[in-house]
N, C-alpha and C positions, 0 to 999 in steps of 0.2 A: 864271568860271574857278575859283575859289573854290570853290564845288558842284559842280562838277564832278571834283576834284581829293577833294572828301569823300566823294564818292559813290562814286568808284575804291577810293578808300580801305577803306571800309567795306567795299565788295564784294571786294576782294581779302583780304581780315582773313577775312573771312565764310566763304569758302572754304578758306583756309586752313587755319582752325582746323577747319574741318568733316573736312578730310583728312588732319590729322594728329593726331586724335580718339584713335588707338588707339600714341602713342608714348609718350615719358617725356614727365614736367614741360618739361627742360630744350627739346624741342625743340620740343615747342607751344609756347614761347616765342620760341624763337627762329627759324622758321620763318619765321610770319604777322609780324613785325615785318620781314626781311631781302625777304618779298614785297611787302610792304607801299611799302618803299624804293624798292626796285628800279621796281617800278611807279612810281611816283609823282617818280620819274630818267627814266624812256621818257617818259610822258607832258609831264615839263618841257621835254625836249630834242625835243619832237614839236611841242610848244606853240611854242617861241622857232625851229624850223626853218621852220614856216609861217607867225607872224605879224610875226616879226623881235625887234625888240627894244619892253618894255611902254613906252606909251601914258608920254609925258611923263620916258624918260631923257634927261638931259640929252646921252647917247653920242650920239645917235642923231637924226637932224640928216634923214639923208635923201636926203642931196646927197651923198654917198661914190661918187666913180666908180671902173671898174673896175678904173684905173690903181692906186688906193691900195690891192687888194686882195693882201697879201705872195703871192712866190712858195709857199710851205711848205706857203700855207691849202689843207685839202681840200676836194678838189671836191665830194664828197657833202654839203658844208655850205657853205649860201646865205650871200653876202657881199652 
Protein backbone atom coordinates (compact mmCIF):
# COMPACT_ATOMS: atom_id res chain seq x y z
CA UNK A 1 0.00 0.00 0.00
CA UNK A 2 2.83 2.00 0.92
CA UNK A 3 4.35 1.88 -2.81
CA UNK A 4 1.70 2.23 -3.98
CA UNK A 5 0.60 5.46 -2.46
CA UNK A 6 4.56 6.65 -3.50
CA UNK A 7 4.29 5.65 -6.81
CA UNK A 8 0.88 7.92 -7.25
CA UNK A 9 2.55 10.29 -5.64
CA UNK A 10 5.65 10.74 -7.66
CA UNK A 11 3.60 10.22 -10.81
CA UNK A 12 1.17 12.84 -10.06
CA UNK A 13 4.19 15.46 -8.77
CA UNK A 14 5.70 14.41 -12.13
CA UNK A 15 3.05 15.57 -14.28
CA UNK A 16 2.25 18.24 -12.55
CA UNK A 17 5.15 20.07 -12.55
CA UNK A 18 5.59 19.03 -16.20
CA UNK A 19 2.28 21.02 -16.95
CA UNK A 20 2.64 23.78 -15.15
CA UNK A 21 6.44 24.35 -16.45
CA UNK A 22 5.51 27.68 -18.16
CA UNK A 23 3.70 29.58 -14.81
CA UNK A 24 5.13 31.77 -12.03
CA UNK A 25 7.21 30.29 -8.91
CA UNK A 26 4.21 30.61 -6.96
CA UNK A 27 1.93 28.18 -8.79
CA UNK A 28 4.43 25.43 -9.72
CA UNK A 29 4.36 25.23 -6.21
CA UNK A 30 1.35 25.12 -5.37
CA UNK A 31 -0.28 23.12 -7.97
CA UNK A 32 1.75 19.79 -7.83
CA UNK A 33 1.55 19.73 -3.91
CA UNK A 34 -2.70 20.48 -3.94
CA UNK A 35 -2.54 17.55 -6.83
CA UNK A 36 -0.56 15.71 -5.10
CA UNK A 37 -3.25 15.79 -1.92
CA UNK A 38 -6.07 15.49 -3.64
CA UNK A 39 -4.74 12.27 -5.16
CA UNK A 40 -3.48 10.67 -2.59
CA UNK A 41 -7.53 11.63 -0.53
CA UNK A 42 -9.21 9.59 -3.58
CA UNK A 43 -6.92 6.91 -3.43
CA UNK A 44 -7.35 6.64 0.73
CA UNK A 45 -11.03 6.99 0.51
CA UNK A 46 -10.88 4.24 -2.43
CA UNK A 47 -8.51 2.10 -0.32
CA UNK A 48 -10.78 2.11 3.12
CA UNK A 49 -14.16 1.88 0.65
CA UNK A 50 -13.04 -1.58 -0.71
CA UNK A 51 -10.87 -3.11 2.07
CA UNK A 52 -12.75 -1.60 5.06
CA UNK A 53 -10.91 -0.80 7.85
CA UNK A 54 -6.63 -1.71 8.23
CA UNK A 55 -5.65 -5.06 9.16
CA UNK A 56 -5.54 -4.98 13.25
CA UNK A 57 -7.80 -1.68 14.26
CA UNK A 58 -8.99 -2.41 17.20
CA UNK A 59 -12.65 -0.50 15.64
CA UNK A 60 -13.20 -3.14 13.67
CA UNK A 61 -14.26 -6.46 14.99
CA UNK A 62 -16.27 -7.69 12.01
CA UNK A 63 -19.35 -8.67 13.62
CA UNK A 64 -21.21 -5.01 13.06
CA UNK A 65 -24.63 -6.00 11.85
CA UNK A 66 -26.80 -4.07 9.81
CA UNK A 67 -28.95 -2.94 12.54
CA UNK A 68 -26.04 -0.87 14.12
CA UNK A 69 -25.55 0.81 10.77
CA UNK A 70 -27.15 4.94 11.76
CA UNK A 71 -29.89 6.13 9.85
CA UNK A 72 -27.78 9.32 8.37
CA UNK A 73 -24.77 6.88 6.99
CA UNK A 74 -24.72 7.13 3.15
CA UNK A 75 -25.35 4.70 1.00
CA UNK A 76 -22.51 5.17 -1.39
CA UNK A 77 -20.27 4.28 1.71
CA UNK A 78 -19.79 0.45 2.83
CA UNK A 79 -20.83 -0.09 6.60
Amino acid sequence: MELLCLVVAVAVWAGARRLTAGLSIAWRGIVPVGLVLLSLAVLAAGCFALLGAPSGYHGDSGLCPTSNVPPWWPSWLPA
